[in-house]
KESE-736707 format. One record per atom (N, C-alpha, C): y negated, x negated, z; atom name. Coordinates in steps of 0.001 Angstrom, whole numbers, plus 500000, padded with zeros to 6 digits. Each point is the difference from the previous one (the first is absolute). Layout:
residues N
<pt py="Y" px="X" pz="Z" atomo="CA"/>
...
//
This chain:
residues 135
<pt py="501180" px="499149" pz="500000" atomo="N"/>
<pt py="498820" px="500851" pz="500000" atomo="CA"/>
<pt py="498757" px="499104" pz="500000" atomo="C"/>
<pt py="498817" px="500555" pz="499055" atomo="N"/>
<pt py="498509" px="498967" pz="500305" atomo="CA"/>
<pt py="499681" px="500392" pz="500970" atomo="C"/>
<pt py="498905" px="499243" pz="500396" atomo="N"/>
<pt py="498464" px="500003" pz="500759" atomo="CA"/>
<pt py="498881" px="500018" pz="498987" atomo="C"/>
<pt py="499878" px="501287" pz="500008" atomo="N"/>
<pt py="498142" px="500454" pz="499122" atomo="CA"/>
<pt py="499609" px="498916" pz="500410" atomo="C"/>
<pt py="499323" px="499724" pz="501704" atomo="N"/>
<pt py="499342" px="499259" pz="500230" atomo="CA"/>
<pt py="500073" px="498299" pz="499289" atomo="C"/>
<pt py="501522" px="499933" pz="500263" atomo="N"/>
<pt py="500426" px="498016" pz="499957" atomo="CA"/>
<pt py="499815" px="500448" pz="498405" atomo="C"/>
<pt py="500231" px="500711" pz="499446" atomo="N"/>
<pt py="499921" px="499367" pz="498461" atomo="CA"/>
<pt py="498211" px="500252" pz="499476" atomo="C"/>
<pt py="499432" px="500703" pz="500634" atomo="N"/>
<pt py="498571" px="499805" pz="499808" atomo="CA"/>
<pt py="499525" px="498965" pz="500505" atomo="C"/>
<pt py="500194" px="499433" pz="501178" atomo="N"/>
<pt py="499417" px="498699" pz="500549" atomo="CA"/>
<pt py="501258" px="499216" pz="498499" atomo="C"/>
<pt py="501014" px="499409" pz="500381" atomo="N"/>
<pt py="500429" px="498843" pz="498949" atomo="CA"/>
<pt py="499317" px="499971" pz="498072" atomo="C"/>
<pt py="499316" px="501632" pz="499650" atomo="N"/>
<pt py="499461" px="500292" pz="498995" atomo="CA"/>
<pt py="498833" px="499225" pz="499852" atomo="C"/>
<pt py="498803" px="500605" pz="501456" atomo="N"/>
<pt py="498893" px="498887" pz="500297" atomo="CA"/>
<pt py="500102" px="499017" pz="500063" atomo="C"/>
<pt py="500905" px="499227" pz="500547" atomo="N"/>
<pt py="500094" px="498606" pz="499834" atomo="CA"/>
<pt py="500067" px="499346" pz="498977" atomo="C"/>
<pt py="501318" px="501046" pz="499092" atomo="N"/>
<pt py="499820" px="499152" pz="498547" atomo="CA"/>
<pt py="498419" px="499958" pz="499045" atomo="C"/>
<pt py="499562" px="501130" pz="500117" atomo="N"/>
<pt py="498762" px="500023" pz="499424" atomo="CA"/>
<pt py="498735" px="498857" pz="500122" atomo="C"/>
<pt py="500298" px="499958" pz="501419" atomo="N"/>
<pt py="499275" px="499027" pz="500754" atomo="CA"/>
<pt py="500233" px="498800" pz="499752" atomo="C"/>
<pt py="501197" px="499462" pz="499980" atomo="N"/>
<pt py="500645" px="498642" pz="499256" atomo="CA"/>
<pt py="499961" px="499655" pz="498459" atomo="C"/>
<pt py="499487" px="500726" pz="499513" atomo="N"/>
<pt py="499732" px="500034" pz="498716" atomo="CA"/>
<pt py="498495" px="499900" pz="499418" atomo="C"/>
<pt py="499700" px="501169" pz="501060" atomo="N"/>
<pt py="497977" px="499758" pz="499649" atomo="CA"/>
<pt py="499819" px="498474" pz="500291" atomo="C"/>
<pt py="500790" px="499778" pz="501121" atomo="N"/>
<pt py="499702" px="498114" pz="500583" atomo="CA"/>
<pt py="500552" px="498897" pz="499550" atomo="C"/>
<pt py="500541" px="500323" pz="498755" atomo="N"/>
<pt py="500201" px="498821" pz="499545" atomo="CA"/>
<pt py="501204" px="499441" pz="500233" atomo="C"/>
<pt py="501085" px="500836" pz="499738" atomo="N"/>
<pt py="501423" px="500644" pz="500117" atomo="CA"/>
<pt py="500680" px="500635" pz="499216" atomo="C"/>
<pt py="499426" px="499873" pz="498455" atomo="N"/>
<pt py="500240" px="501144" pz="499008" atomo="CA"/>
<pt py="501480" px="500561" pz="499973" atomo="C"/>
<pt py="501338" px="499092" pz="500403" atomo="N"/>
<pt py="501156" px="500277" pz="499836" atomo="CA"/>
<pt py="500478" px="500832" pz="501580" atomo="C"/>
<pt py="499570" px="500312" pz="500513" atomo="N"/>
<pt py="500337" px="501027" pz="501523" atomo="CA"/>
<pt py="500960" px="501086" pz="499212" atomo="C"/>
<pt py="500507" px="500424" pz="500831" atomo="N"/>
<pt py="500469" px="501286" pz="500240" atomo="CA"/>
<pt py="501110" px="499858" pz="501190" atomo="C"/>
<pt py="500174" px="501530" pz="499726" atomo="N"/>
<pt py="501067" px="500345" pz="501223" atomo="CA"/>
<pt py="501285" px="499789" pz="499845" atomo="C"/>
<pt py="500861" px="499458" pz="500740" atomo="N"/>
<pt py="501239" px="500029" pz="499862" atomo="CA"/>
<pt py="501174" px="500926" pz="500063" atomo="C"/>
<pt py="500649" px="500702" pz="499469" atomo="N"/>
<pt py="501085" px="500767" pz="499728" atomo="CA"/>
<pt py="501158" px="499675" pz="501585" atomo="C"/>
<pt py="500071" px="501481" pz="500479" atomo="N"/>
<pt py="500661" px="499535" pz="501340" atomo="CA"/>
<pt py="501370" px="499953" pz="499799" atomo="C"/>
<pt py="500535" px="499003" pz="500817" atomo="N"/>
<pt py="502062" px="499509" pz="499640" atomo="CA"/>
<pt py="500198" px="500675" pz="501513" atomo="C"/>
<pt py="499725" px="500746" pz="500758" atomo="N"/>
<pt py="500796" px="500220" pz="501059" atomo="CA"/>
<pt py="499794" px="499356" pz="501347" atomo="C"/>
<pt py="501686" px="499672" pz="500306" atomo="N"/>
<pt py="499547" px="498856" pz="501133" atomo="CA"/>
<pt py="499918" px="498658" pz="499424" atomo="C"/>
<pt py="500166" px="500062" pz="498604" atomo="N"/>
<pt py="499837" px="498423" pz="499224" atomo="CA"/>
<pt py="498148" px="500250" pz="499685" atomo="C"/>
<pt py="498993" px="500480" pz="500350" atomo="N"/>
<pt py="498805" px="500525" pz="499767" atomo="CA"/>
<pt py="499064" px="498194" pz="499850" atomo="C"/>
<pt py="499556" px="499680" pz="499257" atomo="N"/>
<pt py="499469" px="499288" pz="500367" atomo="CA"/>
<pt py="498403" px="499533" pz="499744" atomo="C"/>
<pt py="499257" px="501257" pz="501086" atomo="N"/>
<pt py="498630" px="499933" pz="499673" atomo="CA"/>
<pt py="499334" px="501492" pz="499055" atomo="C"/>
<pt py="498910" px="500083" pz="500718" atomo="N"/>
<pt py="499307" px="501393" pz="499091" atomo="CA"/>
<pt py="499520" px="499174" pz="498994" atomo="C"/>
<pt py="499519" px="498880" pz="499414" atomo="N"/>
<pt py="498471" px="499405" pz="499535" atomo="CA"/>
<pt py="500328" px="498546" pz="499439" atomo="C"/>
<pt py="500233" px="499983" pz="498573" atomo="N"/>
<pt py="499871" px="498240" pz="499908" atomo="CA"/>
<pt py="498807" px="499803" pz="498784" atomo="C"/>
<pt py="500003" px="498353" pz="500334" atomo="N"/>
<pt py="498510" px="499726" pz="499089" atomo="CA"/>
<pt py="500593" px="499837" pz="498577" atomo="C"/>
<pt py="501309" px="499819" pz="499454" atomo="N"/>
<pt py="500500" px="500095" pz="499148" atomo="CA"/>
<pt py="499790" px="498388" pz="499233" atomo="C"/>
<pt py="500691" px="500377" pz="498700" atomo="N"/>
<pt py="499745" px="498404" pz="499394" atomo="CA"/>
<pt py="500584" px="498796" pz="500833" atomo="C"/>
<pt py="501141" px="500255" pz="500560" atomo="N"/>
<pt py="501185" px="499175" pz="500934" atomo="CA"/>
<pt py="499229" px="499658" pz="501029" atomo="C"/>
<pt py="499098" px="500248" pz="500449" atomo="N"/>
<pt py="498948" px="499646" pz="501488" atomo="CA"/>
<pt py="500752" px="500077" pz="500974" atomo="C"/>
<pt py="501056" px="499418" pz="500854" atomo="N"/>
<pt py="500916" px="500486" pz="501360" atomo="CA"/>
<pt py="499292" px="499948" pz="501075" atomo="C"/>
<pt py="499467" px="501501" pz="500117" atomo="N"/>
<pt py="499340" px="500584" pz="501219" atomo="CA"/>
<pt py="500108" px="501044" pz="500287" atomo="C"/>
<pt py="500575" px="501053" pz="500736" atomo="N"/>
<pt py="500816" px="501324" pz="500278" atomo="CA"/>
<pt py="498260" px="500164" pz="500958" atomo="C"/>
<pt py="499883" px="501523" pz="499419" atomo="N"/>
<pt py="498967" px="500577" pz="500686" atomo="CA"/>
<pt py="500420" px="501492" pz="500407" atomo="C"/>
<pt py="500323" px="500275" pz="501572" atomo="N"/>
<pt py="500103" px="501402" pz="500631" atomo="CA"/>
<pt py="498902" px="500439" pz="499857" atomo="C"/>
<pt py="499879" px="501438" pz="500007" atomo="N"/>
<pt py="498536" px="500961" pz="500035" atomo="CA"/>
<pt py="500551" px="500828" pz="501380" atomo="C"/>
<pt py="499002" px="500033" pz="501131" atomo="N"/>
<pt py="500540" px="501097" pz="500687" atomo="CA"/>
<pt py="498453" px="500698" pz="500346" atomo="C"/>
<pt py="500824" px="501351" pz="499999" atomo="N"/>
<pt py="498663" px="501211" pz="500271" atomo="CA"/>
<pt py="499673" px="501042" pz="500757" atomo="C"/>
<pt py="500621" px="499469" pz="501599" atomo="N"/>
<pt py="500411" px="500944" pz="501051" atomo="CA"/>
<pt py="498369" px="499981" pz="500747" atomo="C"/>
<pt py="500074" px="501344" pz="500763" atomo="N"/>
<pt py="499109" px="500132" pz="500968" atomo="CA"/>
<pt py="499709" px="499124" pz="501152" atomo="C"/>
<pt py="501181" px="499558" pz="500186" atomo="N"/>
<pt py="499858" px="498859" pz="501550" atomo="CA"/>
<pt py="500964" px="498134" pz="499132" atomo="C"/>
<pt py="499183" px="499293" pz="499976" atomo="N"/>
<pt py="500486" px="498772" pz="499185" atomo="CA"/>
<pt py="501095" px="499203" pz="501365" atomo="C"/>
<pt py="501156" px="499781" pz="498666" atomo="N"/>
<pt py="501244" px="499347" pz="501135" atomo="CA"/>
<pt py="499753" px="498632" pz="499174" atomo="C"/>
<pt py="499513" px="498944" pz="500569" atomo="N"/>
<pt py="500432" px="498778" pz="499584" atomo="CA"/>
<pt py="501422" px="499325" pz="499928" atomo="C"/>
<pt py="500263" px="500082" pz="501424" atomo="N"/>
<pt py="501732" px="499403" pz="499831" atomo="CA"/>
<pt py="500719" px="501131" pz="499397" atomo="C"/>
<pt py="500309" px="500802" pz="499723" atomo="N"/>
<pt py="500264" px="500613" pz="499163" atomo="CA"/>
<pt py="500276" px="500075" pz="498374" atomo="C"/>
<pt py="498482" px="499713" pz="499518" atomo="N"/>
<pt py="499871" px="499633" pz="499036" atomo="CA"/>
<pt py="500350" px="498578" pz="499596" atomo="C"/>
<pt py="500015" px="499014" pz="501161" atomo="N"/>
<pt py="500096" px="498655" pz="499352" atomo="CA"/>
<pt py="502048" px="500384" pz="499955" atomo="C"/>
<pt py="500104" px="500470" pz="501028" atomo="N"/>
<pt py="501495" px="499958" pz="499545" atomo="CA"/>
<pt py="500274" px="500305" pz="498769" atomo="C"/>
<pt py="499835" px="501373" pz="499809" atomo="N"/>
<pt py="500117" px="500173" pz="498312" atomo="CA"/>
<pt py="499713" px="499111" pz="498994" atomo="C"/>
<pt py="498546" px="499492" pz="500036" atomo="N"/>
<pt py="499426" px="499125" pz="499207" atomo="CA"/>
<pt py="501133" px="498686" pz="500009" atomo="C"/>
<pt py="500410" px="499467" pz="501001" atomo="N"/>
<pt py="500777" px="498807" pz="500098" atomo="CA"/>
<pt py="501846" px="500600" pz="499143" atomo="C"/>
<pt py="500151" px="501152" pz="500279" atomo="N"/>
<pt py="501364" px="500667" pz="499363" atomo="CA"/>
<pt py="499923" px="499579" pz="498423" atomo="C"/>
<pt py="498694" px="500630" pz="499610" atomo="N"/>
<pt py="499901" px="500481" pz="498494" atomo="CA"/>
<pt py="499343" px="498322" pz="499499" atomo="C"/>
<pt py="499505" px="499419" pz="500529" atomo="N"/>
<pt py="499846" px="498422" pz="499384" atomo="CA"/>
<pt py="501501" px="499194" pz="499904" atomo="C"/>
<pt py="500949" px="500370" pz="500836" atomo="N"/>
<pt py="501347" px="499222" pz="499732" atomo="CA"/>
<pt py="500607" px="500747" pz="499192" atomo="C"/>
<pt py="499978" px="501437" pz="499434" atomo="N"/>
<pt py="500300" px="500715" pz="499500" atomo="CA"/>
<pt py="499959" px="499738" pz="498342" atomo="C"/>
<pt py="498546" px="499421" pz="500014" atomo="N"/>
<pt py="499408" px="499738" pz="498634" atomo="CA"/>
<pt py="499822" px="498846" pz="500225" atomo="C"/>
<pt py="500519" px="498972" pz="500949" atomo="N"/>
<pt py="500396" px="498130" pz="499564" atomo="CA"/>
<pt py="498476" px="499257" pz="500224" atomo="C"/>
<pt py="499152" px="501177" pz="500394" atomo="N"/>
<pt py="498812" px="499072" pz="500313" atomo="CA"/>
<pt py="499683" px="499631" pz="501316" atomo="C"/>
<pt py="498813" px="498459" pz="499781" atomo="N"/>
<pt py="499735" px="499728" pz="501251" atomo="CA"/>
<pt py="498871" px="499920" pz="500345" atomo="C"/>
<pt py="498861" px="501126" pz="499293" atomo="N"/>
<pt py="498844" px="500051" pz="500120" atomo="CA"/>
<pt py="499995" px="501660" pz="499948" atomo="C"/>
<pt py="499152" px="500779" pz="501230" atomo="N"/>
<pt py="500154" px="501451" pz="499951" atomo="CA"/>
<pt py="498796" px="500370" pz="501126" atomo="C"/>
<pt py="499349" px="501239" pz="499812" atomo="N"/>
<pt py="499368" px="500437" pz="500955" atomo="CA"/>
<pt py="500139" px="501421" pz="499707" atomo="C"/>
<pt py="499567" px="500944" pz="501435" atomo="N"/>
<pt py="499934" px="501520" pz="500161" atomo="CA"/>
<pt py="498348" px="500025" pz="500081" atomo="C"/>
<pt py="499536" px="501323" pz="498856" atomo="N"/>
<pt py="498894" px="500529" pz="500045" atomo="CA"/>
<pt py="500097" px="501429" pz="500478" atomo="C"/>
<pt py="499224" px="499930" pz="501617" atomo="N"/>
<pt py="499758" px="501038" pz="500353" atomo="CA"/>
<pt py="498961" px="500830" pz="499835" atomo="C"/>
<pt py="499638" px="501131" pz="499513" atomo="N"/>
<pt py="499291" px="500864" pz="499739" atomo="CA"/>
<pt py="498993" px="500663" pz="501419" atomo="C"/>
<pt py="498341" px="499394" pz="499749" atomo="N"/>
<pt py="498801" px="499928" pz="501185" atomo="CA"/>
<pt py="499579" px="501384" pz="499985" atomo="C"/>
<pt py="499889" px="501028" pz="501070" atomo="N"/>
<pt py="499691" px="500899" pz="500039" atomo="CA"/>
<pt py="498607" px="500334" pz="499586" atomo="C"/>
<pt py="499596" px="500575" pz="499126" atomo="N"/>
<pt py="498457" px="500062" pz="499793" atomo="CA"/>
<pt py="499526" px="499757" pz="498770" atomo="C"/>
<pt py="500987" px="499260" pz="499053" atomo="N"/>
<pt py="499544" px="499515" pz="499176" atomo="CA"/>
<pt py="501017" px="500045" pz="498473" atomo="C"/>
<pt py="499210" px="499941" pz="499174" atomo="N"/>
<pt py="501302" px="499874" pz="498465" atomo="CA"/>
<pt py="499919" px="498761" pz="499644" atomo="C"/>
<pt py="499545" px="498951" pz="500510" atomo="N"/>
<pt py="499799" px="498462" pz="499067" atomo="CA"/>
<pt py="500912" px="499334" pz="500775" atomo="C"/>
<pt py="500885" px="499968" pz="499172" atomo="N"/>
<pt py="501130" px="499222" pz="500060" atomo="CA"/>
<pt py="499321" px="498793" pz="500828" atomo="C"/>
<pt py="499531" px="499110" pz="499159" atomo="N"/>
<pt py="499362" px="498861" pz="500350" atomo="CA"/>
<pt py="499467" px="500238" pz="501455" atomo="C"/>
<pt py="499769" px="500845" pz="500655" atomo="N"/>
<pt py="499845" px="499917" pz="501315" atomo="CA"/>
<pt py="501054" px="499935" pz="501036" atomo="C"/>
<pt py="501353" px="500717" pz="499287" atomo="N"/>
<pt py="501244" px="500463" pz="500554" atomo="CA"/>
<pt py="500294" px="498682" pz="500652" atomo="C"/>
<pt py="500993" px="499730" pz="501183" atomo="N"/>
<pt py="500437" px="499008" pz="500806" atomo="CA"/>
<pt py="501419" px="499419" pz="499237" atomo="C"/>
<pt py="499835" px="498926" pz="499831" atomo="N"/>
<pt py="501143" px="499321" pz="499506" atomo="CA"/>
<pt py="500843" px="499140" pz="501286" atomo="C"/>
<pt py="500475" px="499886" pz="500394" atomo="N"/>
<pt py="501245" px="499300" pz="500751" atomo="CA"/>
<pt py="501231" px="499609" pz="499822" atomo="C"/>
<pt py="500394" px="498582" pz="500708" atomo="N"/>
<pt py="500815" px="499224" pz="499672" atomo="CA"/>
<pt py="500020" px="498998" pz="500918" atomo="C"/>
<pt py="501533" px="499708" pz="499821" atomo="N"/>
<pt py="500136" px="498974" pz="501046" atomo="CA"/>
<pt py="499167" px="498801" pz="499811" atomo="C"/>
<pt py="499964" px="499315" pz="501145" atomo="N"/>
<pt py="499449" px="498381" pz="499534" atomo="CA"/>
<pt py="500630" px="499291" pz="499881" atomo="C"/>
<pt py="501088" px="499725" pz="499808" atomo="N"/>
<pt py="500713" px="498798" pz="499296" atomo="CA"/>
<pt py="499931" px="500492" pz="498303" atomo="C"/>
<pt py="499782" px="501326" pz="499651" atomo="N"/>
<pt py="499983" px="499725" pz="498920" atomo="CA"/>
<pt py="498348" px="499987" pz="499379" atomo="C"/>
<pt py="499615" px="500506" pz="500743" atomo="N"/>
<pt py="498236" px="499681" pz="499782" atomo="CA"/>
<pt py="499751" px="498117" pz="499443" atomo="C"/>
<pt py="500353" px="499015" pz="501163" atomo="N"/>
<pt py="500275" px="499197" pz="499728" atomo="CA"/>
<pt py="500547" px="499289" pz="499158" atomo="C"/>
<pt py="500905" px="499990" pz="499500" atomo="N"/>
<pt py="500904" px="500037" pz="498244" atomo="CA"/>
<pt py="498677" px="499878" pz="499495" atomo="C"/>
<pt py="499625" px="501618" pz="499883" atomo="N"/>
<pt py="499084" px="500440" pz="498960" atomo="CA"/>
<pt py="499037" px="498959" pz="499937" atomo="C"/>
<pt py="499040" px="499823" pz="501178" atomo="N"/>
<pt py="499011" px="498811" pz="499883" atomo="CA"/>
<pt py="500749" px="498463" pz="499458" atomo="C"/>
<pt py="501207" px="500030" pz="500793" atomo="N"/>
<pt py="500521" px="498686" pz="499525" atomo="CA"/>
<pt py="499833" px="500243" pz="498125" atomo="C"/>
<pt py="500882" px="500386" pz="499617" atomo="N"/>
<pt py="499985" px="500153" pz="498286" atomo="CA"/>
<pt py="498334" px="500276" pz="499945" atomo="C"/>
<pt py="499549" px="500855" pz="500442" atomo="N"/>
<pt py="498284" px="499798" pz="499182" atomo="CA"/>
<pt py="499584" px="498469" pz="499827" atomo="C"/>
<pt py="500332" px="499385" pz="501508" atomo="N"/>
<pt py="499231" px="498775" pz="499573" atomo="CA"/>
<pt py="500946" px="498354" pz="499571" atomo="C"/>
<pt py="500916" px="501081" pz="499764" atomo="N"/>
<pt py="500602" px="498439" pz="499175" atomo="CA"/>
<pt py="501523" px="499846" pz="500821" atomo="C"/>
<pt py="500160" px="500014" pz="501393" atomo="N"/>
<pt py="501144" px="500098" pz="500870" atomo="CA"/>
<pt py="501494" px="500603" pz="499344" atomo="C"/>
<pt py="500500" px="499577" pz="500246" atomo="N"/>
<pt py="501148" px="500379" pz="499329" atomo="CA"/>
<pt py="500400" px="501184" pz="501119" atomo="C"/>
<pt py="500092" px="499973" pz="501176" atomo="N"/>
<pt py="500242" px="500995" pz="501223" atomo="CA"/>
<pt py="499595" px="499860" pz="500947" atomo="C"/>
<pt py="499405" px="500601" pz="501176" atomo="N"/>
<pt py="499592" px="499740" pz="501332" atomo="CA"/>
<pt py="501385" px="500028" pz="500638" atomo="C"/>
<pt py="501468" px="500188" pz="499606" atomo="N"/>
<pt py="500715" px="500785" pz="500543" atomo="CA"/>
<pt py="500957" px="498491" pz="501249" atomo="C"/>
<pt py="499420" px="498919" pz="499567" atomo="N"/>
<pt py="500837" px="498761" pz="500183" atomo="CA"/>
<pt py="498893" px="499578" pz="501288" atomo="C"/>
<pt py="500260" px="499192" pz="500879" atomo="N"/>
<pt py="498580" px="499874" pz="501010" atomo="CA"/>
<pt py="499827" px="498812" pz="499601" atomo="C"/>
<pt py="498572" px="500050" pz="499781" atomo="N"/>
<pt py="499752" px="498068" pz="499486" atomo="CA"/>
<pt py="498730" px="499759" pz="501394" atomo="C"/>
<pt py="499796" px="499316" pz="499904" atomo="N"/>
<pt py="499054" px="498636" pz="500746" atomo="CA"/>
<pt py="498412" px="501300" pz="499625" atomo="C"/>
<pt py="499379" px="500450" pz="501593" atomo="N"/>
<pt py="498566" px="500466" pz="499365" atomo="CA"/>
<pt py="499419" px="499359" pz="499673" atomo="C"/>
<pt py="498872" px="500371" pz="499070" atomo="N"/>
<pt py="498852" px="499250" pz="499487" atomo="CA"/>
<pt py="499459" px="499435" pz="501634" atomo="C"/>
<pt py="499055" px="499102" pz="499408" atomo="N"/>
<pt py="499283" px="498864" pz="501329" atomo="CA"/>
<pt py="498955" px="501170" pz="500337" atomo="C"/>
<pt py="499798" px="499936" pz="501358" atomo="N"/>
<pt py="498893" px="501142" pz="500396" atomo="CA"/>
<pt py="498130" px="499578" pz="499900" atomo="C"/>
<pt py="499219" px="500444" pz="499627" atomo="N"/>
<pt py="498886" px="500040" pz="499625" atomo="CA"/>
<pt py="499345" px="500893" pz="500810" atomo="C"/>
<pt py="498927" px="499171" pz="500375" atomo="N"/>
<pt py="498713" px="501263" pz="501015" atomo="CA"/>
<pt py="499262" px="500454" pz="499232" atomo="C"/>
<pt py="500339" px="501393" pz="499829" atomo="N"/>
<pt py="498910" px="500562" pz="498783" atomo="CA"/>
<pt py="498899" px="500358" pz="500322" atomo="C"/>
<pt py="499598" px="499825" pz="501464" atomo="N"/>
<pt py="499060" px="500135" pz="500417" atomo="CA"/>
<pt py="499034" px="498755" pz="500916" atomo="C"/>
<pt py="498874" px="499716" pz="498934" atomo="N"/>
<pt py="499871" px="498198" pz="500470" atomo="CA"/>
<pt py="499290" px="500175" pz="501586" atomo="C"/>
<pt py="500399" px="498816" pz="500271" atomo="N"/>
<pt py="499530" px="499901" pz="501607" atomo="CA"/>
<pt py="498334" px="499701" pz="500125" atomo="C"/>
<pt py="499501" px="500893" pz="500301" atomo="N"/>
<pt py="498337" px="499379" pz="500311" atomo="CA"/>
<pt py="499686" px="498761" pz="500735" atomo="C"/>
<pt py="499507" px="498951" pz="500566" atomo="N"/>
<pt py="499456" px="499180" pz="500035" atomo="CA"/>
<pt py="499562" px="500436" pz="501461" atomo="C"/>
<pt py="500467" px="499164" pz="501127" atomo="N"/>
<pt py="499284" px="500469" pz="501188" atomo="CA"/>
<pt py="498525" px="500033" pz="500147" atomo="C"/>
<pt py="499326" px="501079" pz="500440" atomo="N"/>
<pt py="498583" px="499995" pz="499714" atomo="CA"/>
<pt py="499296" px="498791" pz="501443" atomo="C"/>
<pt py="499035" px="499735" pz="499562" atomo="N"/>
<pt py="499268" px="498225" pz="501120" atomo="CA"/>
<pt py="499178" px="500907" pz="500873" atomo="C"/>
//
């Protein structure tokens, strides 16, 4: 059985992913308990995107699912967009996700192959310079 609601929110999203520079979005065709994901960016992008559109927002909840339907569909990059009361712009809607995979993500943005391994932190820096005792 649908959700009017979940397939109007995963509808907005695609729209939304597309006005932004996402032209290949759409929704994904549901497999069941093999389901994997309302929402992909398409064009082999491996990133499983849940839409959820309840009155009271379940995070662990949703990340469970979200974490089901990313092994489901072999990926290791995924987030749940929850739907903000008040509003239709997607782009405002709350996205969530774990942080180890947040991390990944920044790792691959900036060149990292994975955050997923623990390496040596960067050297620490005072980003805030020390004033000069006043005389």
């Amino acid at each position: 059985m649908t959700n009017p609601k979940g397939t109007q929110l995963e509808t907005a999203t695609v729209n939304w992913l597309r006005e932004n520079g996402w032209p290949y979005a759409r929704r994904i065709v549901k497999e069941g308990q093999r389901d994997k994901g309302d929402v992909t960016l398409g064009d082999g992008i491996s990133v499983t995107i849940e839409a959820k559109n309840e009155k009271k927002i379940d995070l662990a909840g949703g990340q469970r699912e979200l974490m089901d339907e990313m092994e489901n569909a072999g990926h290791s990059w995924g987030f749940t967009v929850h739907k903000k009361r008040g509003t239709t712009n997607v782009g405002d809607y709350y996205a969530v996700l774990p942080v180890h995979i947040l991390m990944n993500i920044i790792g691959a943005a900036l060149g990292n192959e994975s955050f997923d391994e623990p390496t040596a932190p960067p050297p620490r820096r005072r980003v805030i310079p020390r004033l000069p005792p006043e005389e």
